[in-house]
PAKE-469290 format. One record per residue: residue in three letters; chain; x, y, z of N, C-alpha, C, O in turn. Coordinates in nm, 2 decimals, padded with zeros to 4 digits, always signed. Layout:
ALA	A	X	Y	Z	X	Y	Z	X	Y	Z	X	Y	Z
...
END
This chain:
UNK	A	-03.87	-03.06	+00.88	-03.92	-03.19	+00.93	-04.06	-03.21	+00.88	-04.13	-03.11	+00.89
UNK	A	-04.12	-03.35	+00.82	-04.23	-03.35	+00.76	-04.34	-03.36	+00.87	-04.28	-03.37	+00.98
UNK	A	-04.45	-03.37	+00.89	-04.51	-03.35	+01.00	-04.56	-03.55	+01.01	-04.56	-03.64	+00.93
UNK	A	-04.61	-03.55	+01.15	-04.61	-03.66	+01.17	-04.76	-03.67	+01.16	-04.80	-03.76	+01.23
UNK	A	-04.83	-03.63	+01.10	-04.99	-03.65	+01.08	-05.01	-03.71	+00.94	-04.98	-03.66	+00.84
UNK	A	-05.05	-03.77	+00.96	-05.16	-03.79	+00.83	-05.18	-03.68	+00.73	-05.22	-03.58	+00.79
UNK	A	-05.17	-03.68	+00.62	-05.26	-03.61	+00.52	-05.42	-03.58	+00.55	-05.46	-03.67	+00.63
UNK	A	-05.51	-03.51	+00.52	-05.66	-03.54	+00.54	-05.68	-03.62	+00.45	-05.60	-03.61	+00.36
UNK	A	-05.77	-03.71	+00.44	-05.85	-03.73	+00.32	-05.89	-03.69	+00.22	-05.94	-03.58	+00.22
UNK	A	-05.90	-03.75	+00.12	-05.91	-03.63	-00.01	-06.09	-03.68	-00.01	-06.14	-03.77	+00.05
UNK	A	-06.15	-03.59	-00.10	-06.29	-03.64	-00.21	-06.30	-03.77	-00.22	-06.18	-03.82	-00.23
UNK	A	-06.38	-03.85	-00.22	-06.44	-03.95	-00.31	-06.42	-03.92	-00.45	-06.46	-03.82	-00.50
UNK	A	-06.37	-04.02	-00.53	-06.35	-04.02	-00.68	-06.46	-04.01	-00.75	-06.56	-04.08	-00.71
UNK	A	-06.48	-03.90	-00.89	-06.57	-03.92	-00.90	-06.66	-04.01	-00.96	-06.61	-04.08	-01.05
UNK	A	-06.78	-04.03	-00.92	-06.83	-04.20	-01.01	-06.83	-04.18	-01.16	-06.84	-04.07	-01.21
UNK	A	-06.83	-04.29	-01.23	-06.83	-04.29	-01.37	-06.93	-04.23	-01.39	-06.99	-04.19	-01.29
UNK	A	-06.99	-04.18	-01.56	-07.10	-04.11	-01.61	-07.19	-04.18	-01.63	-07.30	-04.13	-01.66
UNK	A	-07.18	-04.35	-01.61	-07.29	-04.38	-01.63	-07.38	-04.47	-01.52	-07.48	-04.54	-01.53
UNK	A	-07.28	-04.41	-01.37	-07.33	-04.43	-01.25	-07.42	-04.30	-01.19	-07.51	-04.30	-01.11
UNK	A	-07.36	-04.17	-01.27	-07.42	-04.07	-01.25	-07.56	-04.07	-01.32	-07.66	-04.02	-01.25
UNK	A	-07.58	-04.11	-01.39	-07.64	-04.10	-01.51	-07.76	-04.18	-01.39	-07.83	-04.11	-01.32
UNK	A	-07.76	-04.34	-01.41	-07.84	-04.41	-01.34	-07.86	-04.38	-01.21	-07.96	-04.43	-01.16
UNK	A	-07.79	-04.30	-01.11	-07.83	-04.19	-00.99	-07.92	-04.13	-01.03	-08.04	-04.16	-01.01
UNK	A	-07.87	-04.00	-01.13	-07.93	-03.90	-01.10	-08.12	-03.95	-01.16	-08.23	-03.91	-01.12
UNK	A	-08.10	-04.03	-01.24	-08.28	-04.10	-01.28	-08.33	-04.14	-01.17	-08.43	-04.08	-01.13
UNK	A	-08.28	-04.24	-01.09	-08.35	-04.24	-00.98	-08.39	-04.17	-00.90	-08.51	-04.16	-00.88
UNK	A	-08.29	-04.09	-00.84	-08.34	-03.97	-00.75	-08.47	-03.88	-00.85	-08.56	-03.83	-00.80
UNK	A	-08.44	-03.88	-00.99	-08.56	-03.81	-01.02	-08.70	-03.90	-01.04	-08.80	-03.83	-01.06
UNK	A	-08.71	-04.00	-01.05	-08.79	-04.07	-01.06	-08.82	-04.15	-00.91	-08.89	-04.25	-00.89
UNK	A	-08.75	-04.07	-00.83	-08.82	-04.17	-00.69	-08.91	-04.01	-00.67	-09.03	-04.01	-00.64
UNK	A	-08.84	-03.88	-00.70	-08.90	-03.78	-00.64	-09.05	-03.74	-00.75	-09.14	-03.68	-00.71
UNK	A	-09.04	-03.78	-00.87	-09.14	-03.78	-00.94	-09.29	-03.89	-00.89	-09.42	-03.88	-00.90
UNK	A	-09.19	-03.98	-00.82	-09.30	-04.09	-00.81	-09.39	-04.02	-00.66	-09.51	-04.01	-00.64
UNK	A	-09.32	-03.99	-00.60	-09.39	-03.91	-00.43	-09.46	-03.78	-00.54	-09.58	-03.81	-00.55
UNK	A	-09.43	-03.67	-00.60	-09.52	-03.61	-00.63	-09.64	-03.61	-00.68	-09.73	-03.54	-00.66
UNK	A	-09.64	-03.74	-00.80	-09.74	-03.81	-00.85	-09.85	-03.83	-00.76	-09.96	-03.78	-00.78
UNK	A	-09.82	-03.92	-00.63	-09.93	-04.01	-00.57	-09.95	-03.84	-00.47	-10.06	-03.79	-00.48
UNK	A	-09.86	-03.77	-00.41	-09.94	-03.65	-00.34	-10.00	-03.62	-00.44	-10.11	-03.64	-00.41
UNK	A	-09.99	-03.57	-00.56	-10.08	-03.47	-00.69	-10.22	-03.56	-00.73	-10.33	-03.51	-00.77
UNK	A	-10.20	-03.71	-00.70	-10.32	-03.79	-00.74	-10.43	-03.80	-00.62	-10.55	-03.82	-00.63
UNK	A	-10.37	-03.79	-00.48	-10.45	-03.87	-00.34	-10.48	-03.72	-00.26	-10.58	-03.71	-00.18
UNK	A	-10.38	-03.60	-00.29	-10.39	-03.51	-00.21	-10.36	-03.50	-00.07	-10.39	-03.42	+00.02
UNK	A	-10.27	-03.65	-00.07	-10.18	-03.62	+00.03	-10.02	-03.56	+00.02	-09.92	-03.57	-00.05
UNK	A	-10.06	-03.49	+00.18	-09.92	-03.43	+00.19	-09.79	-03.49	+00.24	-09.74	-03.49	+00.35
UNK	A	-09.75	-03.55	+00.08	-09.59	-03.68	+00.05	-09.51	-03.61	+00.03	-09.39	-03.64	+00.08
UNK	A	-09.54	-03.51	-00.04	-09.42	-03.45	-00.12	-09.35	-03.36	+00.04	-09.33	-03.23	+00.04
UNK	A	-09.32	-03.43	+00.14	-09.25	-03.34	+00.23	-09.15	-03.37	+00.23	-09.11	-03.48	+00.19
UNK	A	-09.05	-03.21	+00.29	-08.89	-03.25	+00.28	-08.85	-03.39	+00.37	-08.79	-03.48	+00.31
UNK	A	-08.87	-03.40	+00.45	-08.79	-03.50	+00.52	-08.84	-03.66	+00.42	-08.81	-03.77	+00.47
UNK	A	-08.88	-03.66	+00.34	-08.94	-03.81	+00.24	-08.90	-03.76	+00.11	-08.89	-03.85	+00.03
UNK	A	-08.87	-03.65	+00.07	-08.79	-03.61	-00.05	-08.68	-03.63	+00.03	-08.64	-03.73	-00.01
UNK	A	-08.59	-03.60	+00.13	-08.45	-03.65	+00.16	-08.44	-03.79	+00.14	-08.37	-03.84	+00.05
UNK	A	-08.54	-03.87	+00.24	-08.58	-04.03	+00.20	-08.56	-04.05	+00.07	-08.47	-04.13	+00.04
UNK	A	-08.63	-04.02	-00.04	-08.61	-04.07	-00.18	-08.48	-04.04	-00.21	-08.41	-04.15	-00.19
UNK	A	-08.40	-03.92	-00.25	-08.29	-03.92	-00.24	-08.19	-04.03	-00.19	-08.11	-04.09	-00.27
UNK	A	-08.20	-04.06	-00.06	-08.07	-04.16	+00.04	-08.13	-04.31	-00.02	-08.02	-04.37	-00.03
UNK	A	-08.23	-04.39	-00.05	-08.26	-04.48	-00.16	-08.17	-04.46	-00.26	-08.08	-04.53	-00.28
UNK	A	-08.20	-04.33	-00.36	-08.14	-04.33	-00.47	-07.99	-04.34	-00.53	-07.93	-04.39	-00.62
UNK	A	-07.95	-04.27	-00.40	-07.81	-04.22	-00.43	-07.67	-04.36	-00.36	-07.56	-04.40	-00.40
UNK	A	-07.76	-04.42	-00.22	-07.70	-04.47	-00.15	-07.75	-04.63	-00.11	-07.70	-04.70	-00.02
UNK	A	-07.86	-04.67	-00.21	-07.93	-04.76	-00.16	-07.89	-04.94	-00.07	-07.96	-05.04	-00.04
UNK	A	-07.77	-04.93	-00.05	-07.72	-05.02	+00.01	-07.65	-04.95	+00.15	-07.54	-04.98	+00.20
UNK	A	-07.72	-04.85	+00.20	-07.64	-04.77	+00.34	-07.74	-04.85	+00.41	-07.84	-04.90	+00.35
UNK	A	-07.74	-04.86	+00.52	-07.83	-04.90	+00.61	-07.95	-04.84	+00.65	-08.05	-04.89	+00.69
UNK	A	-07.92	-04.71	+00.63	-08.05	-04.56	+00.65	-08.08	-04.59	+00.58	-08.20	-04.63	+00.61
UNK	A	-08.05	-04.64	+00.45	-08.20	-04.63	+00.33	-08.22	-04.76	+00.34	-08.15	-04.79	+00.24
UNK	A	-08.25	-04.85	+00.38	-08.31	-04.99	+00.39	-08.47	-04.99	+00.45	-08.49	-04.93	+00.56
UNK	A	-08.59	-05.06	+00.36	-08.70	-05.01	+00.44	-08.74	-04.99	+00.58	-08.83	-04.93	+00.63
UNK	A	-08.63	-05.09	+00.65	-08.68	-05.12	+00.83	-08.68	-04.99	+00.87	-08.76	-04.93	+00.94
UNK	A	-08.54	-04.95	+00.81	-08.50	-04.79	+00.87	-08.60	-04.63	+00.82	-08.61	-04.52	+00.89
UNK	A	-08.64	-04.66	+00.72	-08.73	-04.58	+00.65	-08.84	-04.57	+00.73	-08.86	-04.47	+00.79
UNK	A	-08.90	-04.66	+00.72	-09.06	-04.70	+00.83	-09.06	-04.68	+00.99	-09.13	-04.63	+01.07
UNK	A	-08.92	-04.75	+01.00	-08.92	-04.75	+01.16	-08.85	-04.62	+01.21	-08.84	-04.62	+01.33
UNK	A	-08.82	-04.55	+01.18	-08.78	-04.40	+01.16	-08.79	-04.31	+01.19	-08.76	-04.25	+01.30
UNK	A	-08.90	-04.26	+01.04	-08.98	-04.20	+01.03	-09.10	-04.19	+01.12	-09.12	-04.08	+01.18
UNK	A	-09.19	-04.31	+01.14	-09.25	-04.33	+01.25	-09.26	-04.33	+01.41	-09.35	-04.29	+01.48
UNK	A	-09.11	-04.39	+01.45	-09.08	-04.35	+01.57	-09.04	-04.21	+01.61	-09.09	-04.17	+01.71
UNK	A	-08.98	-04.13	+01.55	-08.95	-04.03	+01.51	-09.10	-03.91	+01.53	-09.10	-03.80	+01.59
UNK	A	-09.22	-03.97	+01.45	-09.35	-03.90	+01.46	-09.46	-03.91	+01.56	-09.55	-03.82	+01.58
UNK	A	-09.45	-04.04	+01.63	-09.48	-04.05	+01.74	-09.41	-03.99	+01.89	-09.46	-03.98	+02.00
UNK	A	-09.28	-03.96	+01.84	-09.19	-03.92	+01.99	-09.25	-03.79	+01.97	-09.33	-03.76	+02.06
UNK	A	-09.25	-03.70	+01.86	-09.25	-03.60	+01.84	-09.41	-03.57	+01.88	-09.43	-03.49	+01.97
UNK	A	-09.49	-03.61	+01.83	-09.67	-03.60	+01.90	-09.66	-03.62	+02.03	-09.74	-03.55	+02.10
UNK	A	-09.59	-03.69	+02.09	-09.54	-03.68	+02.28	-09.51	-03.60	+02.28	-09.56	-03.56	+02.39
UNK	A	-09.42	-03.47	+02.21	-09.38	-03.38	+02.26	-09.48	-03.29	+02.26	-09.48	-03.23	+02.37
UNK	A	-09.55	-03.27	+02.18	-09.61	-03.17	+02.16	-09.73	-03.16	+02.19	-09.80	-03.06	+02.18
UNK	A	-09.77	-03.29	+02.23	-09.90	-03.30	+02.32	-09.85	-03.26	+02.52	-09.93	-03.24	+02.61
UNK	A	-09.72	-03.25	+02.54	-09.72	-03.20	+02.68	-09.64	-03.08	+02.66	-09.59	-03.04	+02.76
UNK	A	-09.63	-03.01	+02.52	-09.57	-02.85	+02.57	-09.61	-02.74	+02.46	-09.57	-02.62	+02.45
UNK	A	-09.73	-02.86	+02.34	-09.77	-02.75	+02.22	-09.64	-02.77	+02.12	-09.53	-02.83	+02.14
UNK	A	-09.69	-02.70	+01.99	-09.57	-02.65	+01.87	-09.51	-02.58	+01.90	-09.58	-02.50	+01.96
UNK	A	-09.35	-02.54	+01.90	-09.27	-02.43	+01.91	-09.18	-02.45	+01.87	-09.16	-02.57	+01.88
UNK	A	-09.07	-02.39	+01.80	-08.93	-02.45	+01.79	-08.87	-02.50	+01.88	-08.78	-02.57	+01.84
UNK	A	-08.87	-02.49	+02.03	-08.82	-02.59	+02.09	-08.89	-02.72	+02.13	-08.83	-02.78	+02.22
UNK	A	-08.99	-02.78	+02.09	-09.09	-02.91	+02.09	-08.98	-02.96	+01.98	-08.91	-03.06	+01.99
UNK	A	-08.97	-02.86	+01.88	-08.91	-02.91	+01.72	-08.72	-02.99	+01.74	-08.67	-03.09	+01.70
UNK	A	-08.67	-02.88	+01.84	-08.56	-02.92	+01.89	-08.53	-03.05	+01.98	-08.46	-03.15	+01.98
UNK	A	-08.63	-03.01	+02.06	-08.60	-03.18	+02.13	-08.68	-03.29	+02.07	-08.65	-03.40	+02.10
UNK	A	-08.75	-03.27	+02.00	-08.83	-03.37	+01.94	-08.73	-03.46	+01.83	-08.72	-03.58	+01.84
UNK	A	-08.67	-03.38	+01.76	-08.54	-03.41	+01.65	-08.46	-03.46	+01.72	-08.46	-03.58	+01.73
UNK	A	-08.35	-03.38	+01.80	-08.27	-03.47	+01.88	-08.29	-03.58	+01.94	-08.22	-03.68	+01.91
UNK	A	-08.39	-03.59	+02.04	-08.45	-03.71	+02.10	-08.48	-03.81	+01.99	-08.46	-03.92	+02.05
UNK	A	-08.52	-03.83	+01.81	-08.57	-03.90	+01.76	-08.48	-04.02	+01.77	-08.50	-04.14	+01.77
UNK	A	-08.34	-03.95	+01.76	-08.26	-04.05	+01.77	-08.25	-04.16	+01.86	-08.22	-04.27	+01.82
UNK	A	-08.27	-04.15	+01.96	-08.30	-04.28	+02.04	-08.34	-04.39	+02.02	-08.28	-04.50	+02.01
UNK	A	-08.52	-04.34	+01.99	-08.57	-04.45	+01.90	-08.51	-04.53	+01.82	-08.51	-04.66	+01.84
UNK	A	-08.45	-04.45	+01.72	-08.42	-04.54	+01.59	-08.34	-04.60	+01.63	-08.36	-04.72	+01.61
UNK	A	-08.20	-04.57	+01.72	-08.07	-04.66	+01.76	-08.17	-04.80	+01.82	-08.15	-04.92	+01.77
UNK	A	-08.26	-04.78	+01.93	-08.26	-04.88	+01.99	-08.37	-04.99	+01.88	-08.38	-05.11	+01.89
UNK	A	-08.44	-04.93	+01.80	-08.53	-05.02	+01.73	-08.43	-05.09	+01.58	-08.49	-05.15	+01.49
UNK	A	-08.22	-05.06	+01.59	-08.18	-05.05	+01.50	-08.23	-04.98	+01.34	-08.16	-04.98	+01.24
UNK	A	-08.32	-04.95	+01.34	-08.32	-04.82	+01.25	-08.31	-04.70	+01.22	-08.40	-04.61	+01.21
UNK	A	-08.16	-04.71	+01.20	-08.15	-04.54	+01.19	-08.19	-04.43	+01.04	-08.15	-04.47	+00.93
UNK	A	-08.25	-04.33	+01.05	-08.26	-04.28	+00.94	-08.27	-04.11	+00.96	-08.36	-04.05	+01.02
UNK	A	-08.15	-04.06	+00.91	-08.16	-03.90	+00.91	-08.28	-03.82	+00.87	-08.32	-03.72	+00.93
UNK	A	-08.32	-03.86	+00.78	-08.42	-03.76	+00.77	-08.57	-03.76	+00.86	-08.67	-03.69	+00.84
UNK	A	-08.56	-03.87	+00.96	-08.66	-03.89	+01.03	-08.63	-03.82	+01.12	-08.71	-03.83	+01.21
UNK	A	-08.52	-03.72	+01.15	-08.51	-03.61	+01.28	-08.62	-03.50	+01.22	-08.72	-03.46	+01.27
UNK	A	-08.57	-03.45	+01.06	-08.69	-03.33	+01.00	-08.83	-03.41	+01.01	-08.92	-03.33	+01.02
UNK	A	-08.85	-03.51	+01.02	-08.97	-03.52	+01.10	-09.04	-03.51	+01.17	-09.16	-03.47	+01.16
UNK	A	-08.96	-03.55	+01.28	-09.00	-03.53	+01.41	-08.96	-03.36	+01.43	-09.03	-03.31	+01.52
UNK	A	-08.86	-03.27	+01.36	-08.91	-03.16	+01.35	-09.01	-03.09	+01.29	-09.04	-02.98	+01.35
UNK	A	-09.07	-03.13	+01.18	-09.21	-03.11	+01.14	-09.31	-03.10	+01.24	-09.37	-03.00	+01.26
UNK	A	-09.34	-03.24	+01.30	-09.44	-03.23	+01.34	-09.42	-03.16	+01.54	-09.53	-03.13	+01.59
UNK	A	-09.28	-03.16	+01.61	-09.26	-03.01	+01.71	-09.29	-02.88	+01.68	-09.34	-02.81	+01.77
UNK	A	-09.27	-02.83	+01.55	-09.33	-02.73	+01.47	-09.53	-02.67	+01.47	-09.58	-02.57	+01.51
UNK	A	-09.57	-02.78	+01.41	-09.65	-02.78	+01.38	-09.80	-02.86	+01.47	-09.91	-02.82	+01.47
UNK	A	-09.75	-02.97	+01.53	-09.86	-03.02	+01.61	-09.97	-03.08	+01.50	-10.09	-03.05	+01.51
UNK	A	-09.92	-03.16	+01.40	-10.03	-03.19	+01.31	-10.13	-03.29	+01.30	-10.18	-03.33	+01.20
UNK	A	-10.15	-03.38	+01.47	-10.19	-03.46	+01.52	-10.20	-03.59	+01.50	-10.16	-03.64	+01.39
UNK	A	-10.23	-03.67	+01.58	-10.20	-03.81	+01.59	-10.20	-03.93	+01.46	-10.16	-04.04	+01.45
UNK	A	-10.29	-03.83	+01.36	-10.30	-03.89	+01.19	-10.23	-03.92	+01.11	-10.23	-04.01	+01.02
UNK	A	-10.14	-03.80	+01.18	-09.98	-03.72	+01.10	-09.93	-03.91	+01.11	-09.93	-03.96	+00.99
UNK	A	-09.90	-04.00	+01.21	-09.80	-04.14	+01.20	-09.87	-04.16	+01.05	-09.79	-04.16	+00.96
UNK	A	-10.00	-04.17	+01.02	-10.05	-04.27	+00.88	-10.04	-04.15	+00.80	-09.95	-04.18	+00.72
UNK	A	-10.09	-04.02	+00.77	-10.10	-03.97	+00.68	-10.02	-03.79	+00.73	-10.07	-03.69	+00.78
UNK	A	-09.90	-03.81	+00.68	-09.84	-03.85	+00.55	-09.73	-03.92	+00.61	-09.66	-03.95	+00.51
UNK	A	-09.67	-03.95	+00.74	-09.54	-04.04	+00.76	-09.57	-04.19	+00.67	-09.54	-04.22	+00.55
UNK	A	-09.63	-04.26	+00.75	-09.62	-04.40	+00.69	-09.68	-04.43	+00.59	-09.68	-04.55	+00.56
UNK	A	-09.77	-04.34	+00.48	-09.78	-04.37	+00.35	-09.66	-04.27	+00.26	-09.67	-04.32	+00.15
UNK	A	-09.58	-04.19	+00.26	-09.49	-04.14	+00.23	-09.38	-04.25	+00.24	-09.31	-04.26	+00.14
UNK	A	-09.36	-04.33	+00.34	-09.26	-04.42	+00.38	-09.26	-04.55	+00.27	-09.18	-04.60	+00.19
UNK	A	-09.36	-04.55	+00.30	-09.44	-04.69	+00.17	-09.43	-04.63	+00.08	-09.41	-04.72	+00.00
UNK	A	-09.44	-04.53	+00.03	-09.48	-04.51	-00.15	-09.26	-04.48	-00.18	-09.19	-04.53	-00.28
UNK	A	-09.21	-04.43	-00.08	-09.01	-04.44	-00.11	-08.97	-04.56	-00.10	-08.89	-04.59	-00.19
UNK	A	-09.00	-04.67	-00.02	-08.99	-04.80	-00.05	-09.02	-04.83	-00.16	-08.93	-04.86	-00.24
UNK	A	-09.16	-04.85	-00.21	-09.19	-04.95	-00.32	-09.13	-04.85	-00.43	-09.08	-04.92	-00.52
UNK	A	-09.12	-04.77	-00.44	-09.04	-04.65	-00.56	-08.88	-04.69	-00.57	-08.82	-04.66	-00.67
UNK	A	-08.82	-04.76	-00.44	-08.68	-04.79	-00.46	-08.67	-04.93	-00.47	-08.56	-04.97	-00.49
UNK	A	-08.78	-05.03	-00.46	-08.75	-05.16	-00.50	-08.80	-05.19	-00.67	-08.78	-05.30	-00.73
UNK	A	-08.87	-05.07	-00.73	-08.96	-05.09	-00.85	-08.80	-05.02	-00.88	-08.75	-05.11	-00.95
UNK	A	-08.73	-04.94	-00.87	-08.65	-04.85	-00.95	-08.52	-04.98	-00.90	-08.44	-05.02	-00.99
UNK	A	-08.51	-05.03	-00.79	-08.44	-05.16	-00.78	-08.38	-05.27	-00.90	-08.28	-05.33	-00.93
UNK	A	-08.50	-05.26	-00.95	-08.54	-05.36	-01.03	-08.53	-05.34	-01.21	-08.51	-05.42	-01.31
UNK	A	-08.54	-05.19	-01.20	-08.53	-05.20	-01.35	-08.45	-05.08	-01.35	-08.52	-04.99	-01.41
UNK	A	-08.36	-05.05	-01.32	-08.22	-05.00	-01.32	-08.11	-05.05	-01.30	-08.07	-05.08	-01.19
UNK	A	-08.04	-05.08	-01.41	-07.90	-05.15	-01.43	-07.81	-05.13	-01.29	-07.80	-05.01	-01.26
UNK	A	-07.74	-05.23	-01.20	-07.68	-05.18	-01.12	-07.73	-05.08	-00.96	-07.68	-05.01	-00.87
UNK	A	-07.82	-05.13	-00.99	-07.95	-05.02	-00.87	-08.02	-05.14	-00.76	-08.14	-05.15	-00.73
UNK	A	-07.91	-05.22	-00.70	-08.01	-05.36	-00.64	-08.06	-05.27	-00.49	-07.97	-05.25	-00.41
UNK	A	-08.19	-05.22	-00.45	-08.26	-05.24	-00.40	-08.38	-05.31	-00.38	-08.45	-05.35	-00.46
UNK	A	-08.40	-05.31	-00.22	-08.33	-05.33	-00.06	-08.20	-05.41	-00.08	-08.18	-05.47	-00.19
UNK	A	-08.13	-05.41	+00.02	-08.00	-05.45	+00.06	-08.08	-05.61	+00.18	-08.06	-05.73	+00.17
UNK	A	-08.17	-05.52	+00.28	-08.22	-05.63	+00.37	-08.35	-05.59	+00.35	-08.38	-05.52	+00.25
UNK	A	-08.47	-05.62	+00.47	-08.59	-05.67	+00.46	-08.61	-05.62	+00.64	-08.68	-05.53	+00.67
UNK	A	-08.55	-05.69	+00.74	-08.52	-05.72	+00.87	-08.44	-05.65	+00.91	-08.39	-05.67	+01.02
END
């Protein structure tokens, strides 16, 4: 008797070579573009959770996570919950734990969701790198993956970034 379930799902097909092709440029050229301005300003951009950000632009730029609202509003809410945290219990890995889980809240209720804004907010449970940390390096890291995915938007065949604005 055949079974009465569904099959799983298989893989996603793979994309043509010359969707790979114009991916994989981007992603290297959103991540070139963040090491540049950290290597030029000596700020600290080039962090994992904003190299994830350049990536989810690159690869996925019409998902809703990578749309700037989500990027900015994110990241930031995300870095502020997390400086709450750790201004009433210090750095530890569990500031880092609830700081991450909790980020999500934010983002649902401000509708911007963005994954890598939890390693954010676990960065700074971690570390406690104070109130600066929202402008430097969250929201200039935020800004330099945005304008890197509307400039790469623009002059890559088939690459329309933002999707929205709002």
């Amino acid at each position: 008797m055949a079974s009465m379930t569904s099959p799983p799902p298989a893989a996603p097909a793979r994309p043509p070579a010359t969707a790979i092709l114009v991916t994989t440029t981007a992603t290297l050229a959103g991540l070139l573009l963040l090491a540049a301005v950290a290597s030029a300003t000596s700020l600290p951009l080039f962090a994992l959770p904003f190299a994830a950000s350049a990536a989810i632009v690159a690869v996925a730029p019409a998902a809703p996570f990578a749309q700037p609202r989500s990027i900015l509003l994110g990241h930031l809410s995300a870095a502020v919950l997390a400086l709450a945290i750790t201004t009433l219990t210090g750095p530890s890995i569990w500031a880092a734990v609830v700081a991450a889980g909790l980020a999500t809240a934010p983002m649902l209720l401000l509708r911007a969701p963005h994954p890598p804004a939890t390693a954010t907010a676990a960065l700074a449970g971690l570390t406690d790198p104070g109130p600066l940390f929202v402008l430097n390096p969250v929201l200039a890291a935020s800004v330099v993956v945005v304008l890197g995915g509307v400039v790469l938007g623009r002059a890559l065949p088939g690459h329309r970034y933002p999707t929205y604005w709002r």
